[in-house]
LOMAR-421261 format. One record per residue: residue in three letters; x, z, y of N, C-alpha, C, O in turn. Coordinates in steps of 0.2 Angstrom, whole numbers, plus 2048, in hexadecimal, padded with zeros to 3 digits. Each point is the difference from the previous one (the first is absolute). Layout:
N
ALAXZYXZYXZYXZY/...
! end
This chain:
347
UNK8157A58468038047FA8058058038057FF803/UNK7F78087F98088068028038007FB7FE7FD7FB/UNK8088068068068037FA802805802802802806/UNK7FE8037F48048057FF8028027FC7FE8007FA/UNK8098028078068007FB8028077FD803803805/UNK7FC8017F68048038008088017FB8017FE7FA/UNK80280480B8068017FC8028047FB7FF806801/UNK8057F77F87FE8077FC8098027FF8057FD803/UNK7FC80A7F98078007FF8037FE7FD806801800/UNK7F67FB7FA8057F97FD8037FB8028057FC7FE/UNK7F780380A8047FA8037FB7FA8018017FB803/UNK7F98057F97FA7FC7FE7FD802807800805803/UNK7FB7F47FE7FB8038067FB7FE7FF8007FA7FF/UNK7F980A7FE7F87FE7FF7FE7FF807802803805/UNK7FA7F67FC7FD7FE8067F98018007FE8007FA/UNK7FF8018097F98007FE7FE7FB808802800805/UNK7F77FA7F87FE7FD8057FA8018027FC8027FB/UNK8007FD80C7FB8007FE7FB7FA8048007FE806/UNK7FD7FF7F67FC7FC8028047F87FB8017FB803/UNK8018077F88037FC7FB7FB7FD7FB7FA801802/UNK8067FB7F97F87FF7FD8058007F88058017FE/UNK7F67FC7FE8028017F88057F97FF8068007FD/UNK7F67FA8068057FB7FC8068008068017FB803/UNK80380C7FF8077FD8048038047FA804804803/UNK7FB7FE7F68048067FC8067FC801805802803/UNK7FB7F97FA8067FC7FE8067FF8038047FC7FE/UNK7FC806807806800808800808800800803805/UNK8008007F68028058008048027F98028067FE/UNK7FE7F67FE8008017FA8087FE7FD8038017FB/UNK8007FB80B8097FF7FF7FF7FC7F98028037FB/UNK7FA7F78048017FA7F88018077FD806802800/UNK7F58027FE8028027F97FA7FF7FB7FA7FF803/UNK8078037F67FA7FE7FD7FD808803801805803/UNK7F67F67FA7FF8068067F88037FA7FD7FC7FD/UNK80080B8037F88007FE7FB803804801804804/UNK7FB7FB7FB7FA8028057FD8077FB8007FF7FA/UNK7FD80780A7FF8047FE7F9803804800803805/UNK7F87FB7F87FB8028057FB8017FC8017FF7FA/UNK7F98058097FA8017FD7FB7FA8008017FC805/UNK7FA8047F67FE7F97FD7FB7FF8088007FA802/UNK7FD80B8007FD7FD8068047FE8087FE7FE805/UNK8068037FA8067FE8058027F97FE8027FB804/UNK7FE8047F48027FB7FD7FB7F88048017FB803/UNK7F980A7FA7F87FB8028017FF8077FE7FA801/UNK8048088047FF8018078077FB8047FF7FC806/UNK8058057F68077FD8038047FB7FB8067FF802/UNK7F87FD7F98027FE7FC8037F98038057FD7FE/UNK7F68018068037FA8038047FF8038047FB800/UNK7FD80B8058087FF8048078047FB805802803/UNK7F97FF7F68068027FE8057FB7FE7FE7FA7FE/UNK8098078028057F97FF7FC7FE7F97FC8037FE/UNK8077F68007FD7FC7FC8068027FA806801802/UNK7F78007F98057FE7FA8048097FE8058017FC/UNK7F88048098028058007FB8057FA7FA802800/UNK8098007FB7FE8047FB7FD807805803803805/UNK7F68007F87FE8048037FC8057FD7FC7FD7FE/UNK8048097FF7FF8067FD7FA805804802804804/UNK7F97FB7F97FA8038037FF8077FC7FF7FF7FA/UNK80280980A7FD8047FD7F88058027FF800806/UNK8008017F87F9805801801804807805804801/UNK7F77FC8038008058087FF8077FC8018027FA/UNK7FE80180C7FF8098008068057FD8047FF7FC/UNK7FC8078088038057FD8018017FA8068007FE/UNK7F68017FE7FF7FF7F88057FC7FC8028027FB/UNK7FF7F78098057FC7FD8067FD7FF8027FB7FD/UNK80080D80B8078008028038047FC800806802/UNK8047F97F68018047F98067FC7FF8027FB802/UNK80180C7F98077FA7FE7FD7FB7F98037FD7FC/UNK7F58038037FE7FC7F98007FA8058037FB7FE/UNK7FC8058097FD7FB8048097FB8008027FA7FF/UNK80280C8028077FE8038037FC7F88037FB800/UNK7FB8087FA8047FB7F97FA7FA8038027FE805/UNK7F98007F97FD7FA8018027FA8048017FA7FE/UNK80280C8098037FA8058067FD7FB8007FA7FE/UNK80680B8008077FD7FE7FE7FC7FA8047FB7FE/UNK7F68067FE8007FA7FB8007FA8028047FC7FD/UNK7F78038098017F78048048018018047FD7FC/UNK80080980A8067FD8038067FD7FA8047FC802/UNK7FD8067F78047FE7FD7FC7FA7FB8047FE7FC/UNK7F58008057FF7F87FD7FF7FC8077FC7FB800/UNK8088078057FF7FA8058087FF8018027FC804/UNK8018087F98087FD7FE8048058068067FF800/UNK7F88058058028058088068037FD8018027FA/UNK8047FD80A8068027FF8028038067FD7FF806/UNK8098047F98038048068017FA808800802806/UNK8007FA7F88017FA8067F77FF8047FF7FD805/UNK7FC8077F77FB7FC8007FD806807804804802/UNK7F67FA8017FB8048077FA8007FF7FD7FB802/UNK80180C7FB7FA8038027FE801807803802805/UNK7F57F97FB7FC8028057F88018007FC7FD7FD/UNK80480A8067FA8047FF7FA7FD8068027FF806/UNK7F97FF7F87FC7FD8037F78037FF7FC7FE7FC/UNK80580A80A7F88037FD8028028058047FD804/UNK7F780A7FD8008088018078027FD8057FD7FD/UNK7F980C8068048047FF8018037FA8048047FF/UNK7F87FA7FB8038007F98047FB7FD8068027FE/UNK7F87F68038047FC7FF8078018048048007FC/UNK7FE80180A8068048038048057FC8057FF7FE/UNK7F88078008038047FC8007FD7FB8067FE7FF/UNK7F78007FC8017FD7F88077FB803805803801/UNK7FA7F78008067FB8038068068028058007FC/UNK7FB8028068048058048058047FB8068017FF/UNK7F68017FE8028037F88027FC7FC8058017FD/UNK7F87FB8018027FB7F78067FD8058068017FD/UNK7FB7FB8088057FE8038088028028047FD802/UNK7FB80C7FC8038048028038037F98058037FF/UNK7F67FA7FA8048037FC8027FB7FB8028027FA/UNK7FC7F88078017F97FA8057FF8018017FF806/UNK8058007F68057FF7FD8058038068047FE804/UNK7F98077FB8068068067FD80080A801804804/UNK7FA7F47FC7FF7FE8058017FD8038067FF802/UNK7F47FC8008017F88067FC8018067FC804801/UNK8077F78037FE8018057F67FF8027FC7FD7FD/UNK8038048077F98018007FD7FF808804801804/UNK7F67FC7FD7FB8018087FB8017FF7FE8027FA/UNK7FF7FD8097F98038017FA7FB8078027FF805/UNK7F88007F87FD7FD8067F78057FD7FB8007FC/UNK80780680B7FA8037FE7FA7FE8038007FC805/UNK7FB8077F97F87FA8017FD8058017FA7FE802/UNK80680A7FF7FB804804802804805806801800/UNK7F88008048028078078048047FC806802802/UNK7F98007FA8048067FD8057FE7FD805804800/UNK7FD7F77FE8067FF7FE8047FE804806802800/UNK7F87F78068037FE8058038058068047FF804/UNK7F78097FC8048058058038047FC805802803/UNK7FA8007F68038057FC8038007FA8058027FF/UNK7F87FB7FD8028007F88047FA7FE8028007FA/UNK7FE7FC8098067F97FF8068008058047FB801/UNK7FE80E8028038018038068048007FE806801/UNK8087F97FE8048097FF8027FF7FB8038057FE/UNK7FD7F77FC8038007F97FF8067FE805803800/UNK7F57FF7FF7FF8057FB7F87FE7FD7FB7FF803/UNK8097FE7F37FE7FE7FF7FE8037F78038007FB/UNK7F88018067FE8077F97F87FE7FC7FB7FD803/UNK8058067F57FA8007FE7FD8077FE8048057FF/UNK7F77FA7FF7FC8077FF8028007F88017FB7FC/UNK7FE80D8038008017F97FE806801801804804/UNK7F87FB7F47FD8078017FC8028037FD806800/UNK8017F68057FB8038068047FF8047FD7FB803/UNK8078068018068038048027FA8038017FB7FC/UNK7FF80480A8017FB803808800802803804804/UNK7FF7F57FB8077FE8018048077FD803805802/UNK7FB7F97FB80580A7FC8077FB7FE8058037FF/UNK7FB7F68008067FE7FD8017F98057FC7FC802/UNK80A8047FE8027FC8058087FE8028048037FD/UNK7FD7F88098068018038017FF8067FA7FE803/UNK80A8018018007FE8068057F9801806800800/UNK7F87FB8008037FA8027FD7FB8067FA800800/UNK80A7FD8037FD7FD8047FC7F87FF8027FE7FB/UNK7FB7FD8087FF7FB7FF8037FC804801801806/UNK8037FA7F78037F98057FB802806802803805/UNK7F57FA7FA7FD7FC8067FC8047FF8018037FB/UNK7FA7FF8097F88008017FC7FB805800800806/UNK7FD7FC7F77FB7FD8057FB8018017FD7FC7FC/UNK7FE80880B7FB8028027FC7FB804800800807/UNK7FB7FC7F47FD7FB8027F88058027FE8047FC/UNK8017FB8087FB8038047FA7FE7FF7FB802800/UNK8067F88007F97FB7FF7FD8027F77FA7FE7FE/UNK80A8057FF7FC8027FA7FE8067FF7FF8027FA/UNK7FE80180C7FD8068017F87FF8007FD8057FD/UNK8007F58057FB7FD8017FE7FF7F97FA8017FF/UNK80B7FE7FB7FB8027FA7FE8067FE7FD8007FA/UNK80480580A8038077FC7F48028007FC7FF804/UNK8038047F67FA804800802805807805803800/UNK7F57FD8047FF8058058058087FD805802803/UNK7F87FF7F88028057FE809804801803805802/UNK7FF7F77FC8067FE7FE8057FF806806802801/UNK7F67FB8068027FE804802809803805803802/UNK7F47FF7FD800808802806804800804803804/UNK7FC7FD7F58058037FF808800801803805801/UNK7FE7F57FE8077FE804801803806805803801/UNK7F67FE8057FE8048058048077FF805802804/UNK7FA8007F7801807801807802800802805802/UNK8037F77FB8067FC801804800806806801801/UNK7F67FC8048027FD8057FC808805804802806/UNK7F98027FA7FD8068038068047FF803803804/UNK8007FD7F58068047FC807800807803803803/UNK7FD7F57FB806800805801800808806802803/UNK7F57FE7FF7FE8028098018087FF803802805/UNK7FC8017F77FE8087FF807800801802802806/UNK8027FC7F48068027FF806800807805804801/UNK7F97F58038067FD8027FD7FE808805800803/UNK7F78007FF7FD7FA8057F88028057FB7FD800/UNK8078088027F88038047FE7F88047FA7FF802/UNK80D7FD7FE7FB7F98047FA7FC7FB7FA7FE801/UNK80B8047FA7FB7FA7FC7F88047FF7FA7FE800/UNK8098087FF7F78077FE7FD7FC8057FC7FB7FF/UNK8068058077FB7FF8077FD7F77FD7FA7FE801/UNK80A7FF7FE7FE7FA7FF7FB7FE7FA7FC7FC7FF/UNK8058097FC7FC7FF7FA7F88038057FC7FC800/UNK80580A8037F98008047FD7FF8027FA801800/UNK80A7FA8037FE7FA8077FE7FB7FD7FD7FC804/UNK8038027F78007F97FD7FD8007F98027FC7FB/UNK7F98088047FE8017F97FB7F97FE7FF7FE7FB/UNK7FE7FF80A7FB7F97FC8047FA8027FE7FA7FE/UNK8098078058037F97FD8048027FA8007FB7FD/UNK80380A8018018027FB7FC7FD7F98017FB7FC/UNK7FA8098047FA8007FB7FE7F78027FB7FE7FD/UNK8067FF8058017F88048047FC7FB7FF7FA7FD/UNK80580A8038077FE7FE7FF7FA8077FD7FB7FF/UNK8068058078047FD8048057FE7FE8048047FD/UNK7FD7F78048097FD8018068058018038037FD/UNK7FC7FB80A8048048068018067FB8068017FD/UNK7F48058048008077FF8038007F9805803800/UNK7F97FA7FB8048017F98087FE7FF8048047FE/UNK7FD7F88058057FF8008068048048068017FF/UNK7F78028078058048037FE80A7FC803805803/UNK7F97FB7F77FF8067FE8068007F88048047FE/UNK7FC7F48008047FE7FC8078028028048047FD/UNK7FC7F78098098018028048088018068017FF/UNK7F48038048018078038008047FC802805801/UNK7FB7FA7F98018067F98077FD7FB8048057FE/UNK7FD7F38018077FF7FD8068028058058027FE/UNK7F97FD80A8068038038008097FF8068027FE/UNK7F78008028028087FF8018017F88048047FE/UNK7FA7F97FD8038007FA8067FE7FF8038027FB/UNK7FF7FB8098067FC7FD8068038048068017FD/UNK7F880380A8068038038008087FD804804801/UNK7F37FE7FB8038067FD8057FF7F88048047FE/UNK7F97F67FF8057FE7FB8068007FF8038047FC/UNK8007F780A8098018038028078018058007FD/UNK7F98068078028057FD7FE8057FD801806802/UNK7FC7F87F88018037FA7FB7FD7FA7FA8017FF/UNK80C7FC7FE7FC7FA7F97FC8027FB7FB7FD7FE/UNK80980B8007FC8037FA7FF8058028038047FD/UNK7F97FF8077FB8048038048077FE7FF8037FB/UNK8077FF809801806801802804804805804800/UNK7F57FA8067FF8058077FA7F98057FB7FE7FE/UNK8078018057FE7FC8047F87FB7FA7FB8037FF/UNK8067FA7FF7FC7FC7FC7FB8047FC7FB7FD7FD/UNK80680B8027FA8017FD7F97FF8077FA8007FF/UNK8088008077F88008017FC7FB8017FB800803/UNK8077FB7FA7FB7FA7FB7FC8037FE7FB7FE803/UNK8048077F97FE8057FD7F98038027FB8037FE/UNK8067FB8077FA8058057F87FD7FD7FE7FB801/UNK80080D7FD7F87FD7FD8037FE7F97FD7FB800/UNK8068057FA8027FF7FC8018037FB7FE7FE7FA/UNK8048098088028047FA7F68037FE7FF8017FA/UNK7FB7FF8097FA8018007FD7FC7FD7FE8007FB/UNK8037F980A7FC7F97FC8037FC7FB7FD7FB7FE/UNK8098067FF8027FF7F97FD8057FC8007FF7FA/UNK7FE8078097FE8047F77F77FF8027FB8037FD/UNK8037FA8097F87FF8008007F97FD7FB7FF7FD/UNK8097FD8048007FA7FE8017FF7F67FC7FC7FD/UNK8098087FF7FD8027FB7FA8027FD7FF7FE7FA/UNK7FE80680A7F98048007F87FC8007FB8027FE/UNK8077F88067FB7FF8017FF7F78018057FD7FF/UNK7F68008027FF7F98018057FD8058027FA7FE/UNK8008088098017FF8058077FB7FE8038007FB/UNK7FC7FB80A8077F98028068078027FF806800/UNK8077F8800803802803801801806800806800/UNK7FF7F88047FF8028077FA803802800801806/UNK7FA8007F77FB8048008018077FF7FD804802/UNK80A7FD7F88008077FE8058008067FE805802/UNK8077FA8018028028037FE800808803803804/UNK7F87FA7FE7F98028047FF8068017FE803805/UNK8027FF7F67FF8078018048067FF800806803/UNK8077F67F8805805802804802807804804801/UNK7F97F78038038018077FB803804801802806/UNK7F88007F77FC8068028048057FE804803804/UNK7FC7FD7F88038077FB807802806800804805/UNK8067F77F8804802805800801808805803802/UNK7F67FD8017FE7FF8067FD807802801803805/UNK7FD7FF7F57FC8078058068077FC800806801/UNK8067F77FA8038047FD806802807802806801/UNK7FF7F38038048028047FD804806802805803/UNK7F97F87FE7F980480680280A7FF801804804/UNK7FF7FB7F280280A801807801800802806801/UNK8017F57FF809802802802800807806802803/UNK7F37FB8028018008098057F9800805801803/UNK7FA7FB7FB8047FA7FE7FB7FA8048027FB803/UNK7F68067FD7FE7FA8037F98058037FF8057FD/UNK7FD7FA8087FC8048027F67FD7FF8007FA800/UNK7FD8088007F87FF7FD8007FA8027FF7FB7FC/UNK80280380B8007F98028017FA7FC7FD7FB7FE/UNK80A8088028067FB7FD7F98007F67FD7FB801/UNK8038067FC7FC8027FC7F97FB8007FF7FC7FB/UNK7FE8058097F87FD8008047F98027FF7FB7FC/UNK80580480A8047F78008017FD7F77FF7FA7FE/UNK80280A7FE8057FD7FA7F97FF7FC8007FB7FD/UNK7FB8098047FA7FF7FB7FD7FA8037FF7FA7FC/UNK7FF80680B7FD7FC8038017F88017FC7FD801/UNK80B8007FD8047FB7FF7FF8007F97FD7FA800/UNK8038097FA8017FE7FC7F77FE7FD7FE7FB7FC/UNK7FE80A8077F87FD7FF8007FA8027FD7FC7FD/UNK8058038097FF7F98048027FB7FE7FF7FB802/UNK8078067F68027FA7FF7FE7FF7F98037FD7FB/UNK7F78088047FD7FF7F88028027FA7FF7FE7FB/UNK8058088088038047FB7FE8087FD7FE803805/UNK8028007F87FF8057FB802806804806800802/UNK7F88068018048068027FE8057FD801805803/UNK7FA7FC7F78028067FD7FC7FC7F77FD7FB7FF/UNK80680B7FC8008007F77FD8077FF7FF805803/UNK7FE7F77F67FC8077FE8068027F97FE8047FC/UNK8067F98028048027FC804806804803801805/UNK7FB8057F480080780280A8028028057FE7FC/UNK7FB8048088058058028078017FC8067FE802/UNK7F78057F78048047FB8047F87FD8067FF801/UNK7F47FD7FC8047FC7FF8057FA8038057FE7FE/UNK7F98028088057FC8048068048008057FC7FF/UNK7FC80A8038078068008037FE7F98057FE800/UNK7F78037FA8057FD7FB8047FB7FE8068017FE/UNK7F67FA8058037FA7FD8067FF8078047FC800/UNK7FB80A8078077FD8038068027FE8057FF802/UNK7FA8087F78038048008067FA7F98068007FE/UNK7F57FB8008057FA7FF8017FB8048047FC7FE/UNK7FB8048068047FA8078077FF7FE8028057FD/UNK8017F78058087FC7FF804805805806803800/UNK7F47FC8058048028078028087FE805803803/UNK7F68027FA8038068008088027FD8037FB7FF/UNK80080B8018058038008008067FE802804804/UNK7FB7FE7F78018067FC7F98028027FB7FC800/UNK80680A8037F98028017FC7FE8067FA802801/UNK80A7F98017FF7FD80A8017FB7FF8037FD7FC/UNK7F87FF80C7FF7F97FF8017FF8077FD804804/UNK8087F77FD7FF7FD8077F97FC8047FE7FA7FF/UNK80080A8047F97FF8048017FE808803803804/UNK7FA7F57FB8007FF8067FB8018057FA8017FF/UNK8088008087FC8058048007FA8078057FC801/UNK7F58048038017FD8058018078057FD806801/UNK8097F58028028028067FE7FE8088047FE804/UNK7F48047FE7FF7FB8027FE7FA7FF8017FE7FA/UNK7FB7FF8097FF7FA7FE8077FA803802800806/UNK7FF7FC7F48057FD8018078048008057FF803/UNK7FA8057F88068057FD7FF8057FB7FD806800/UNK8067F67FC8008057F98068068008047FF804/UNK7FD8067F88058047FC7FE8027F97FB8017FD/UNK80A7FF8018008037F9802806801803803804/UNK7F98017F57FF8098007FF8017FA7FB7FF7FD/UNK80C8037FE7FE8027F97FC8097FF802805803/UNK7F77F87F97FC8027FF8008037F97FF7FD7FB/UNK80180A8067FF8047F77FA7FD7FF7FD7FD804/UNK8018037F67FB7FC7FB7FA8078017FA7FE7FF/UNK8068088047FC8068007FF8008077FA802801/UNK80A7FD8047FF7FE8077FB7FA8027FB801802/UNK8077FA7FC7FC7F98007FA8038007FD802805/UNK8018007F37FA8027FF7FD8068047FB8007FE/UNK8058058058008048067FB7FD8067FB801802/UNK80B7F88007FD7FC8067FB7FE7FF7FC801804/UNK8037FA7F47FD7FA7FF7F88088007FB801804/UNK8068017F87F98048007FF8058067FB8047FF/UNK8097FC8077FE8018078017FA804804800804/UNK7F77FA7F97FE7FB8057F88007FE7FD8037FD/UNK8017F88077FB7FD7FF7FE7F97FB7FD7FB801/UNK8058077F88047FA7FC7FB7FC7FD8017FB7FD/UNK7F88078057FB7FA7FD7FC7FD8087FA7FE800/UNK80A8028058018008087F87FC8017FE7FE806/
! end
């Protein structure tokens, strides 16, 4: 079992473990009254090892029913299961259930403490991660939110073997994100190692686990609420959140291909060169993933021109610097568009 700790500047420290399982919640929970927060198919799948005698709140998966209608429903159990400021939210999914937990946790009676035990790739390398914890409204994804941290995260590995092939995919693109951003070792190892990956090996998951919460967590530490260092999380983001509105695609599927998009944006800024380019598509085919959308042009430019992350007429756009090296490059909304329509964007 690993640990990692991040220290926050309240004085609180979120641990994250990995290779933890669902029935050790309770050694994390410091005797408090405690509720369980998961989706009914997680419910179906993990029911047996949840603590005994512990009230649990099943809501509906998908994007669609990450809502504040979603978030009153929760607070009416949470106030007929009696949760009081003493009481500990624990989110038990994916990265919706993360954020939803994350948010109702963060605003029920001003706020109790909360963890997390995420159950897919994507949430155990990214979205159960960083205490940013938000729901959509309007189409718009995480347009409302907050940043708080969780007590725990525990990254039990062995519940990845449930995960739909698909799903598994996608998480992938996550973990492609963070090599890009932070780690030419890991790019090289994601290469080297694509059918124990898609295996799910042991060994190989688990040290893909440990090596994406280690770079999030020491970009976390400096800088909590993303303002310089922590936007290039981001990378592949500001594209595959307005593809991922657009269209059918998982989360990580649309950003699949925002890290095309971002990839040959930097290619015309002399930021990564054709090579570097055909490695990123190459890696992300090989791992079953999406690299180009027929969702037209115009409208994707629109909907960034609502992104969170913009600032007046300009949006902080992350750029690979290299592989294994990101920067940020604020980008007029007329510029952007410029680039995107001298790429190759339906690649």
């Amino acid at each position: 079992m690993d640990k990692i700790s991040i220290q926050l500047p309240d004085g609180r420290i979120s641990c994250i473990y990995i290779g933890k399982y669902i029935r050790h919640i309770l050694q994390y929970t410091v005797g408090r009254k405690m509720i369980i927060l998961t989706e009914q198919k997680i419910y179906e799948l993990y029911k047996q090892e949840f603590p005994a005698n512990v009230p649990v709140v099943r809501v509906e998966g998908g994007e669609a029913n990450k809502t504040l209608a979603t978030i009153g429903e929760i607070t009416g159990q949470l106030i007929e299961n009696g949760i009081d400021r003493e009481s500990f939210i624990v989110g038990i999914g994916g990265g919706i259930v993360c954020d939803i937990t994350g948010f109702v946790a963060s605003i029920y009676m001003r706020g109790l403490r909360f963890g997390f035990v995420p159950t897919t790739l994507l949430a155990q390398v990214d979205a159960g991660l960083g205490g940013k914890n938000g729901i959509n409204f309007a189409g718009y994804k995480n347009m409302l939110g907050v940043f708080n941290q969780p007590d725990f995260v525990l990254c039990d590995t062995s519940a990845l073997g449930t995960l739909p092939a698909r799903e598994l995919h996608a998480g992938l693109a996550e973990v492609v994100k963070t090599a890009l951003i932070a780690d030419n070792d890991l790019f090289v190892y994601l290469e080297e190692n694509v059918d124990r990956i898609l295996n799910l090996d042991e060994a190989v998951v688990n040290h893909l686990v440990k090596r994406c919460v280690e770079i999030k967590a020491s970009i976390v530490k400096a800088d909590e609420r993303e303002a310089g260092e922590r936007r290039k999380l981001n990378l592949g983001h500001t594209f595959g959140h307005a593809i991922e509105k657009h269209s059918n695609l998982l989360h990580g599927e649309a950003i699949s291909i925002g890290l095309c998009i971002a990839a040959r944006i930097s290619q015309k800024l002399n930021l990564l060169t054709e090579n570097d380019v055909q490695r990123i598509d190459n890696l992300l085919i090989t791992l079953k993933l999406p690299v180009k959308t027929a969702v037209d042009k115009a409208l994707l430019l629109d909907t960034i021109t609502k992104d969170k992350k913009k600032q007046n007429r300009y949006i902080h756009f992350i750029l690979n610097d290299g592989i294994g090296k990101a920067k940020t490059k604020l980008l007029g909304f007329d510029e952007l568009g410029q680039l995107v329509n001298g790429i190759s964007y339906n690649l």
